[in-house]
N, C-alpha and C positions, 0 to 999 in steps of 0.2 A: 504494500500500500504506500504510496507516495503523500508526502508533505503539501495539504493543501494550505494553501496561505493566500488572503483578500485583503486589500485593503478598505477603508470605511466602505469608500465611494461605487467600488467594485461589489461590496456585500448587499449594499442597496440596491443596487441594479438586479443584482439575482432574486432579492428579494422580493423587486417589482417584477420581474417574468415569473417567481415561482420557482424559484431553482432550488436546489436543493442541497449546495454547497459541500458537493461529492457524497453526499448523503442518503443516493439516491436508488445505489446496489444495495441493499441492504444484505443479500447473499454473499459479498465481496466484506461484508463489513464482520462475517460469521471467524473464529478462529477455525473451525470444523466445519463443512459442508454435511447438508442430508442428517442432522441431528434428530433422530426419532426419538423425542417423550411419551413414553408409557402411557397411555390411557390411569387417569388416577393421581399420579404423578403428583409429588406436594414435591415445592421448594421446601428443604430442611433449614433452621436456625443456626447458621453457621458462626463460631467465633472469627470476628474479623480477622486476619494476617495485614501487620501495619508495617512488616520489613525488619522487627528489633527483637524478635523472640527467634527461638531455634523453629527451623523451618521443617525439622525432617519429626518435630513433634505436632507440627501443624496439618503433615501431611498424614499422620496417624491419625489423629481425628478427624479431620475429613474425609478419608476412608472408610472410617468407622462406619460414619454417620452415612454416607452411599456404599455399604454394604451389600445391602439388596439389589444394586444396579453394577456391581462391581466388575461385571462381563461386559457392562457397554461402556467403549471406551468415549467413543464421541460424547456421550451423557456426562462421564467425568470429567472432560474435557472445559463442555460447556460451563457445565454450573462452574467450576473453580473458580470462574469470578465473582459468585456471591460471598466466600468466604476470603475476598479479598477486599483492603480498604485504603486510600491514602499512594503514599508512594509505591506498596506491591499491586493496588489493580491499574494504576499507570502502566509497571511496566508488563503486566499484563495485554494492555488494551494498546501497546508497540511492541506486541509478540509477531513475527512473519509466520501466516499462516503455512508459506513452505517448507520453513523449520519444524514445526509441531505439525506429526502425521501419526504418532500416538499419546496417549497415557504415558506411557514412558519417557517421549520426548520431551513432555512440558513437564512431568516430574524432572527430568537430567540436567532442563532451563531453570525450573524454579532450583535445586539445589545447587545451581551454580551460580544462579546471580547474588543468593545468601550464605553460601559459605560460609562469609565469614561469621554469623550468628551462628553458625554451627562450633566454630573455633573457637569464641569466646563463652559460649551457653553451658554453665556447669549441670549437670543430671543432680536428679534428688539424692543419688547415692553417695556422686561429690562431694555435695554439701553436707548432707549429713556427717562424711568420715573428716571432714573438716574441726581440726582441734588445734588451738593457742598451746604452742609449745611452751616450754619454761622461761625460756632465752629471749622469747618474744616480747617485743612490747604487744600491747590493744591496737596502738594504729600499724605496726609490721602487719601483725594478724588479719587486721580487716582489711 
């Protein structure tokens, strides 16, 4: 998808023909083509992902929670922007849809563009085995 850019004078003008200011494929505008929802189908209550927590704990619950669709990949595909918010469903929404051609590829993008939350994100087991040596001061420790 290419960088559309108007300026004021230019957006008026479309806006007096009715344009649609590339707005207009909406097929083009899909990450996934031919996305079939289930008959029934409820959007689930997703925790937001805002880009500063561990991302490979985000992708566990979102899994979780599309359990029962877990065969359809486009379905995964799709919704992942609801459990996205802020700077992660940006760069969501400048994902090339030629890059991501499954589940696994927008999982391989999402774990790669947050790495580094994975590097810095201590586990509950971290923290728990976490103890103030002797030697230590309070502020070493924390």
């Amino acid at each position: 998808m290419g960088k559309i850019s108007f300026s004021c004078s230019e957006g008026l003008r479309v806006i007096e023909r009715g344009g649609s200011f590339g707005f207009g494929d909406t097929i083009g505008l899909c990450l996934v083509s031919d996305v079939v929802i289930p008959p029934k189908f409820k959007v689930h209550d997703f925790e937001k992902y805002k880009g500063v927590s561990c991302p490979k704990n985000h992708l566990t619950m979102y899994c979780r929670k599309m359990a029962t669709h877990a065969s359809n990949e486009k379905l995964l595909v799709h919704f992942f922007q609801d459990c996205l918010a802020g700077n992660a469903l940006c760069w969501y929404m400048h994902l090339e849809p030629t890059r991501i051609r499954s589940w696994k590829d927008l999982v391989d993008a999402f774990l790669k563009q947050y790495k580094y939350n994975i590097d810095m994100a201590s586990d509950r087991l971290e923290l728990q085995n976490m103890s103030k040596k002797r030697v230590e001061t309070f502020g070493e420790y924390a």
